[in-house]
C-alpha positions as CSV (number, residue, x, y, z in Angstrom):
1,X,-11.0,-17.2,-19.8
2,X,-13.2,-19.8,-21.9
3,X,-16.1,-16.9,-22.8
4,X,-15.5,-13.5,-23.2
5,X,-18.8,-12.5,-21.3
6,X,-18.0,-14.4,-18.1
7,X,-14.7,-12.1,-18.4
8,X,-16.5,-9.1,-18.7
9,X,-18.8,-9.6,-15.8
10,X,-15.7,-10.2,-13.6
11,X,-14.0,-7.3,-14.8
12,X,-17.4,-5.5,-14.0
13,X,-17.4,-6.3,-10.7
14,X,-14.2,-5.6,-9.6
15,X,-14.5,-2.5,-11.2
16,X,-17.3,-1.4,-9.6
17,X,-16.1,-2.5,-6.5
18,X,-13.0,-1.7,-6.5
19,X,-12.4,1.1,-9.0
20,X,-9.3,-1.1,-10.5
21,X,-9.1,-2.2,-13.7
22,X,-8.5,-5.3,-15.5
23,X,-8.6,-4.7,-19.4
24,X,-8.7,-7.2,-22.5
25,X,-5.7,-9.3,-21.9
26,X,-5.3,-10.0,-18.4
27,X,-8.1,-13.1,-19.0
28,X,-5.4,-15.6,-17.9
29,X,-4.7,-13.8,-15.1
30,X,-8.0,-13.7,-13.9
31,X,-8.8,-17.0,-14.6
32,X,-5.7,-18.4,-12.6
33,X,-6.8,-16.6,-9.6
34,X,-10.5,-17.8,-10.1
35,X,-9.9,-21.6,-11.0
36,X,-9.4,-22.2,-7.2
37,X,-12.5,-20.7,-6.1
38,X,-14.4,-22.7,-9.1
39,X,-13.1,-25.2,-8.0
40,X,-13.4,-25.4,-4.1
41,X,-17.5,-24.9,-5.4
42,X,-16.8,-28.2,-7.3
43,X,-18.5,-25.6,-10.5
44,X,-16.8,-24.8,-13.9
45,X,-15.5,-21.1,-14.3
46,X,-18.5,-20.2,-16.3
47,X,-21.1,-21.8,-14.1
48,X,-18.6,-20.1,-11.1
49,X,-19.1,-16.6,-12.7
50,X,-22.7,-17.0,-13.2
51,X,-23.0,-17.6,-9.4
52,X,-21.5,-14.2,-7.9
53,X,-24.8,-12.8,-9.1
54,X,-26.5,-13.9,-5.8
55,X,-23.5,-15.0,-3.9
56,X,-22.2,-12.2,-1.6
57,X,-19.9,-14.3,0.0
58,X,-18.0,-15.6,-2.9
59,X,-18.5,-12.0,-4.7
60,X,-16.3,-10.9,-1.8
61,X,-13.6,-14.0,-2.5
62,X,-13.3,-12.4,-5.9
63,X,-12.3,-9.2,-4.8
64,X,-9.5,-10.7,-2.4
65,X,-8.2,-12.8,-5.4
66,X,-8.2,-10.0,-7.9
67,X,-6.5,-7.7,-5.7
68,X,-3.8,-9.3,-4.1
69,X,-0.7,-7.5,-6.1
70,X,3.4,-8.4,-6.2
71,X,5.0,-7.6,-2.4
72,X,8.4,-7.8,-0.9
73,X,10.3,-7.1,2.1
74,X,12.2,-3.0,1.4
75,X,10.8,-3.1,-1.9
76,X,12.9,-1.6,-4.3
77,X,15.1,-0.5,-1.6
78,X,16.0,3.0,-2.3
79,X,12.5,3.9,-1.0
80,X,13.5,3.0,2.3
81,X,17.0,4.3,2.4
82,X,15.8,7.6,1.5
83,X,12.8,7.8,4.0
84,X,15.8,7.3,6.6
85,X,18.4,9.1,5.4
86,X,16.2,12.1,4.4
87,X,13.0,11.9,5.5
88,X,13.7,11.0,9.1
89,X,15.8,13.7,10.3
90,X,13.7,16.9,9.7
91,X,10.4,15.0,10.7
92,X,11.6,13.8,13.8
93,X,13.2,17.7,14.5
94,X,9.8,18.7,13.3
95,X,8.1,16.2,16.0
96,X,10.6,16.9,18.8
97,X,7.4,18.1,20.8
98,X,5.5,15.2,20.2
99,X,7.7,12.6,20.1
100,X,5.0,10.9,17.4
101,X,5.2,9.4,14.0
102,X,2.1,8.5,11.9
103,X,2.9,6.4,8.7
104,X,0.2,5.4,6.7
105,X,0.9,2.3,4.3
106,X,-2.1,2.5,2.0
107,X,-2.8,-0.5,0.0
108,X,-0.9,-2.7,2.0
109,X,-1.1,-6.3,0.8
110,X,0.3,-8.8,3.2
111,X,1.7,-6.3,5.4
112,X,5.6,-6.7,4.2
113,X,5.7,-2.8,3.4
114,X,4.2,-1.6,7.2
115,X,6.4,-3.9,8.9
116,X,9.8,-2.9,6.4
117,X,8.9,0.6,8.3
118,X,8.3,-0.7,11.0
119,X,11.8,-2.4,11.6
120,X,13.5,0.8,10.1
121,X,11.6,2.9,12.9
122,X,12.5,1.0,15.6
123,X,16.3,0.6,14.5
124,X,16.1,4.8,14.1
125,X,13.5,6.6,16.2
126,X,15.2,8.2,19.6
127,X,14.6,6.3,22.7
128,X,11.0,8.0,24.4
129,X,9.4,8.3,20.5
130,X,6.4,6.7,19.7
131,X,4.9,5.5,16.1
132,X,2.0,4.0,14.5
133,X,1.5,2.3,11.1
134,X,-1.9,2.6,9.8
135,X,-2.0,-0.5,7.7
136,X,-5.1,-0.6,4.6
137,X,-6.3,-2.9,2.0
138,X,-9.3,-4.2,0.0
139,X,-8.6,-7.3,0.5
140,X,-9.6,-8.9,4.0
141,X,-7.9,-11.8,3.6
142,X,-4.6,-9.6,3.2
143,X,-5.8,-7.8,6.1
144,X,-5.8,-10.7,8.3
145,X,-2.3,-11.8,7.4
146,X,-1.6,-8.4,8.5
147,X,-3.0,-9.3,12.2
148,X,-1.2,-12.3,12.4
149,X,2.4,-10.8,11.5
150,X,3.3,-14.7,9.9
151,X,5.1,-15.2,6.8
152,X,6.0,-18.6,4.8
153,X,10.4,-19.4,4.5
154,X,9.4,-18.1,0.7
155,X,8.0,-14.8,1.7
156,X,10.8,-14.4,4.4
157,X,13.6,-15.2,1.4
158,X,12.3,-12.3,-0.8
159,X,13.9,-9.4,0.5
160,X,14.1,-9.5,4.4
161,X,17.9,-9.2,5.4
162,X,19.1,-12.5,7.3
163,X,19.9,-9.5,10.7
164,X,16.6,-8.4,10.2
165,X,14.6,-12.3,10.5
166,X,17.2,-12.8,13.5
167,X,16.2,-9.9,15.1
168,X,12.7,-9.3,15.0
169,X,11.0,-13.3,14.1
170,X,11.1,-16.5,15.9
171,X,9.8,-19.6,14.5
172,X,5.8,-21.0,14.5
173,X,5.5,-24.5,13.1
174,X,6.8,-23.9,9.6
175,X,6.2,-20.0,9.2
176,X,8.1,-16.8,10.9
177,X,6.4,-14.4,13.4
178,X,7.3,-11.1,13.4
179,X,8.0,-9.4,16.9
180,X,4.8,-8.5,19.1
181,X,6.2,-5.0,19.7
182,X,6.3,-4.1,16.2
183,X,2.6,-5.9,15.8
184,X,1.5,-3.1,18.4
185,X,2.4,-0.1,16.4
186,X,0.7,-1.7,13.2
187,X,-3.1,-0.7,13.4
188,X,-5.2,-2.5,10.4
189,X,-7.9,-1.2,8.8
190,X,-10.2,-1.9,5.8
191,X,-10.3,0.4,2.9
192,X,-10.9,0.9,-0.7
193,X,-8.8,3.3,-1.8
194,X,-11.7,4.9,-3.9
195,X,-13.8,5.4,-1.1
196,X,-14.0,8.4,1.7
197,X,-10.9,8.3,4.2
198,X,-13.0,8.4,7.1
199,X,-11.5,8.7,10.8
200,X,-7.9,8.2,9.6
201,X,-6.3,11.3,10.5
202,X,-3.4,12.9,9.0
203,X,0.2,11.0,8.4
204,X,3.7,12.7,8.1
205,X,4.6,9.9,5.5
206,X,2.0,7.9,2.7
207,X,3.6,5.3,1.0
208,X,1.2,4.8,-1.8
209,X,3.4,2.8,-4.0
210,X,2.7,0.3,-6.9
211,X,-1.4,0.6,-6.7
212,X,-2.5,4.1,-8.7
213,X,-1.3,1.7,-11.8
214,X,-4.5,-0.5,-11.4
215,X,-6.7,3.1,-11.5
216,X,-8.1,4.9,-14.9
217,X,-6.6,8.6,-15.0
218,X,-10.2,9.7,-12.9
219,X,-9.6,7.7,-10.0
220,X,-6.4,8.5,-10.0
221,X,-6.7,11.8,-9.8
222,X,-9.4,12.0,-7.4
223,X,-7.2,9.7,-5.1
224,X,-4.5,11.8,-5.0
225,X,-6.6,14.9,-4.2
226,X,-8.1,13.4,-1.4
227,X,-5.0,12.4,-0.3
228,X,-4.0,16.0,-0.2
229,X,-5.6,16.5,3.2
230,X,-4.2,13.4,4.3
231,X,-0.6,14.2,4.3
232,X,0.7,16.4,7.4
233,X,2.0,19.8,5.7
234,X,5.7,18.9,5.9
235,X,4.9,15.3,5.4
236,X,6.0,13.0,2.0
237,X,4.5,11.1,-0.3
238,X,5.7,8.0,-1.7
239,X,4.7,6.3,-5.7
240,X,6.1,3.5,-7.0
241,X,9.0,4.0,-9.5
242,X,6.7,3.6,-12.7
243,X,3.6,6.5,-11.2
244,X,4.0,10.0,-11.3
245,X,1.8,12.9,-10.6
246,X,2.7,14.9,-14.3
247,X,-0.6,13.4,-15.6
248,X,-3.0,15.1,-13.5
249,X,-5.1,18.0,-14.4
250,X,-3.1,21.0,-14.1
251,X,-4.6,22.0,-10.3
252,X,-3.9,19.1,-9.2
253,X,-0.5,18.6,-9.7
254,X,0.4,22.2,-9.1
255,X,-1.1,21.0,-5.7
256,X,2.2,18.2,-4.9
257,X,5.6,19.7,-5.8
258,X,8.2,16.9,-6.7
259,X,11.6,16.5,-4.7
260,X,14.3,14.1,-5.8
261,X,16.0,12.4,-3.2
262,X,18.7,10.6,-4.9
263,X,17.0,8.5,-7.4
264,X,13.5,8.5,-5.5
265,X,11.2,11.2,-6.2
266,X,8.8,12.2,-3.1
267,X,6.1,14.4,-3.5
268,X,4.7,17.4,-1.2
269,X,2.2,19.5,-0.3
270,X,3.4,22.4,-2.7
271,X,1.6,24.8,-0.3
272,X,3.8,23.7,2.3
273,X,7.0,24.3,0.8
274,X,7.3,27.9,0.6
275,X,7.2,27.9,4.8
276,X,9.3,24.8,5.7
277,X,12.8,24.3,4.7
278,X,14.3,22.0,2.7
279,X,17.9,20.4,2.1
280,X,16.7,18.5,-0.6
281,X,17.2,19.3,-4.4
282,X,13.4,20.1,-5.8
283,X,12.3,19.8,-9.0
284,X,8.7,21.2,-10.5
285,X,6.2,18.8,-10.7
């Protein structure tokens, strides 16, 4: 960015209202996401920072700019064959009763991730079962693309399986819909993922992948303790391929036991595991 103080105050802010952190070095990246918004105020970046002082409104446009993060259709893949092949068939023995699934996609960008489940669940649950995808974010911009279930040819080209648009999009204007009976079992909600988890219930899977990266070691921490309550005790919890829970203070990762499924780790209430069996091949955390 042109001064190192307008930088500072931006990285301020998103800090404090987001907990995430943007470090020395990441100045072009924050100025690439904040040129448009200068810009659209017909201001300079400087004059731009200066503003979001007294400007709640474009305080807010900050936050969605800053933390809108990389997102695919079945990310990484092996996430998702795993939560099928593995994770699927003691849950749903588990939830015969019930015939419910609660999945909770937690930081969920443009909604690519809840509706990559989504499709999964409806090409695996037994006929009679029921789910719901509880769908979070920051950023309410994100949020609202969530609602609308519409994706560009680009964002339908990185990742989705041709079968997959076929089945479950049909075309608006220039953009792809997804399906209205997989928009039903997607429930949106705000959140910061530093905040209370208020009125969210509890989840047999998390998928909190690719998101504790942006958090100091602290927030990190207290995030995954909260989200110890969070988790159904059988339920799993899913990182991104580059987190891990061998940082935390000693209680705290005694608290989630590691199991490798193929070359995913999942990680579990270690409480839980002495009562509920598991195929799996488990490894200390």
């Amino acid at each position: 960015m042109t001064g190192s103080t307008a930088f500072a105050s931006v990285s301020a802010l998103v800090r404090r209202e987001t907990s995430m952190i943007y470090d020395e070095g990441k100045e072009y990246l924050v100025e690439a996401r904040l040129n448009p918004l200068a810009a659209a105020r017909g201001l300079g970046l400087e004059e731009y920072v200066a503003r979001l002082a007294f400007d709640a409104e474009e305080r807010r446009k900050v936050i969605d700019a800053l933390t809108i993060n990389e997102t695919s259709w079945f990310r990484d893949h092996t996430p998702y064959q795993a939560f099928t092949d593995a994770m699927l068939p003691p849950l749903l023995n588990a939830r015969a009763p019930q015939r419910r699934l609660r999945i909770w996609s937690a930081a969920c960008s443009s909604g690519q991730e809840a509706y990559s489940i989504a499709m999964l669940l409806d090409q695996h649950l037994p006929a009679g079962w029921d789910y719901e995808i509880v769908a979070t974010d920051i950023s309410t911009q994100m949020l609202e693309r969530v609602r609308a279930g519409r994706y560009s040819q680009v964002e339908v080209n990185r990742g989705l399986p041709a079968t997959s648009l076929v089945r479950y999009f049909t075309r608006a204007g220039r953009d792809w819909e997804i399906a209205e009976r997989l928009r039903e079992r997607v429930t949106v909600k705000h959140l910061n993922l530093a905040a209370p988890y208020l009125g969210l219930g509890t989840f047999d899977v998390i998928w909190l992948r690719n998101v504790l990266i942006y958090f100091d070691a602290a927030t990190k921490a207290d995030i995954l303790r909260r989200m110890l309550p969070m988790l159904a005790p059988d339920g799993y919890l899913l990182l991104g391929s580059s987190e891990t829970t061998l940082d935390l203070p000693t209680d705290l990762a005694a608290a989630w036991q590691r199991e490798q499924i193929g070359r995913v780790p999942a990680y579990r209430r270690a409480s839980a595991l002495s009562t509920t069996p598991s195929v799996l091949t488990s490894t200390g955390a």
